[in-house]
C-alpha positions as a Markdown table, in Angstrom:
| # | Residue | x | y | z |
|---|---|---|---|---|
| 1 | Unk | 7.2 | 2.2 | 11.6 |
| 2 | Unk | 3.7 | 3.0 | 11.0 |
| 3 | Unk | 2.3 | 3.3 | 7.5 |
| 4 | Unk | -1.3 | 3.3 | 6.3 |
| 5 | Unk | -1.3 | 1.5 | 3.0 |
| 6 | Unk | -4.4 | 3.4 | 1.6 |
| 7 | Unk | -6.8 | 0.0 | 0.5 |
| 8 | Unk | -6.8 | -0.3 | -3.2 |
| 9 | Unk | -10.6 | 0.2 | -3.3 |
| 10 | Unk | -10.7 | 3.5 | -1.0 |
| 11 | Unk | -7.4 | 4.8 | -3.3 |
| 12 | Unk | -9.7 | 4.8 | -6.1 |
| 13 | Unk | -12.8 | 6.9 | -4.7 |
| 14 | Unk | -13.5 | 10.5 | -5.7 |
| 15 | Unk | -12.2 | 11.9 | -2.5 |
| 16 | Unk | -8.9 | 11.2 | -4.1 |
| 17 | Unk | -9.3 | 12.6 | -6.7 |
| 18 | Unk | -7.3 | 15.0 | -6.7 |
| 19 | Unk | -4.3 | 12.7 | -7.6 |
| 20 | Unk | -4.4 | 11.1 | -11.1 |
| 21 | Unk | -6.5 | 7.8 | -11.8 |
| 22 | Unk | -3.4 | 6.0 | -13.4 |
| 23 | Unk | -1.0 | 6.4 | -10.4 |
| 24 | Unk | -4.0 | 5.5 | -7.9 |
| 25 | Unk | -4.4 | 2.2 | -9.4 |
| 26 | Unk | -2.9 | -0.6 | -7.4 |
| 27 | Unk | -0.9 | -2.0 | -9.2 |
| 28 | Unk | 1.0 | 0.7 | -9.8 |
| 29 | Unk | 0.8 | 1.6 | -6.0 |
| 30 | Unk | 1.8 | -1.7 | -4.6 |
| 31 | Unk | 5.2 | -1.5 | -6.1 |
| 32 | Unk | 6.0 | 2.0 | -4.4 |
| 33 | Unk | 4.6 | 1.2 | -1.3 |
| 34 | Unk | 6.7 | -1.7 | -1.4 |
| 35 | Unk | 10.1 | -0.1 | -2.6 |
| 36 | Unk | 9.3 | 2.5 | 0.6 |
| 37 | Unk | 8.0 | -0.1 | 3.4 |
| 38 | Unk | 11.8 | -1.9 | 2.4 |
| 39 | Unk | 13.9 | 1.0 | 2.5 |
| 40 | Unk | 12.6 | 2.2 | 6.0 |
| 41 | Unk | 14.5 | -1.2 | 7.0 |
| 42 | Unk | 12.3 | -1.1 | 10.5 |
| 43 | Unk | 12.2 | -4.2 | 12.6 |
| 44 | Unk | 9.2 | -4.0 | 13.2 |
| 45 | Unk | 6.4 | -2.6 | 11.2 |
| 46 | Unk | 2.3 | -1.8 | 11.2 |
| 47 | Unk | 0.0 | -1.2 | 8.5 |
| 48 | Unk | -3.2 | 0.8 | 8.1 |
| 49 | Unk | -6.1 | 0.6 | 5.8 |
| 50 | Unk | -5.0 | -3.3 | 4.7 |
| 51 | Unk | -7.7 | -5.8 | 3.1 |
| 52 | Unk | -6.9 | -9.2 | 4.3 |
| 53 | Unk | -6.5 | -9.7 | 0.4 |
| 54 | Unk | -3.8 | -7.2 | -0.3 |
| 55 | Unk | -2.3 | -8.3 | 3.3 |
| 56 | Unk | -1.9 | -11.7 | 2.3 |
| 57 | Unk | -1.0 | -11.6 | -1.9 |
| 58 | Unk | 1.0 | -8.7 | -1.4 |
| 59 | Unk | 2.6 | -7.8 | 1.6 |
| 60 | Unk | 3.5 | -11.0 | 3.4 |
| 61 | Unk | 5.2 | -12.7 | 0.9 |
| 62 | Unk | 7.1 | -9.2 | -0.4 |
| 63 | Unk | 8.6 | -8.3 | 3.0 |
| 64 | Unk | 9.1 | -12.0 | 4.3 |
């Protein structure tokens, strides 16, 4: 499975802007990402657009 994340800082630029600010937040984000990345259930997985920061307070410990 491939997935590109979408780095919290990029998410909130104007070139996304077309989606609202609220739901580009991470925080909100991270927890639908997370909910998604699970229920694909792949055995193996790679992720785009991932800051060593989100990569290792977020995702490693969540999908252990």
């Amino acid at each position: 499975m491939s997935y590109n994340v979408l780095g919290p800082k990029q998410a909130l630029t104007d070139k996304h802007a077309y989606s609202n600010f609220k739901w580009r937040k991470w925080p909100y984000r991270k927890d639908r990402i997370l909910e998604e990345l699970r229920a694909y259930d792949a055995d193996v997985g790679c992720l785009q657009e991932v800051t060593p920061d989100t990569f290792v307070n977020d995702f490693a410990p969540a999908l252990k």
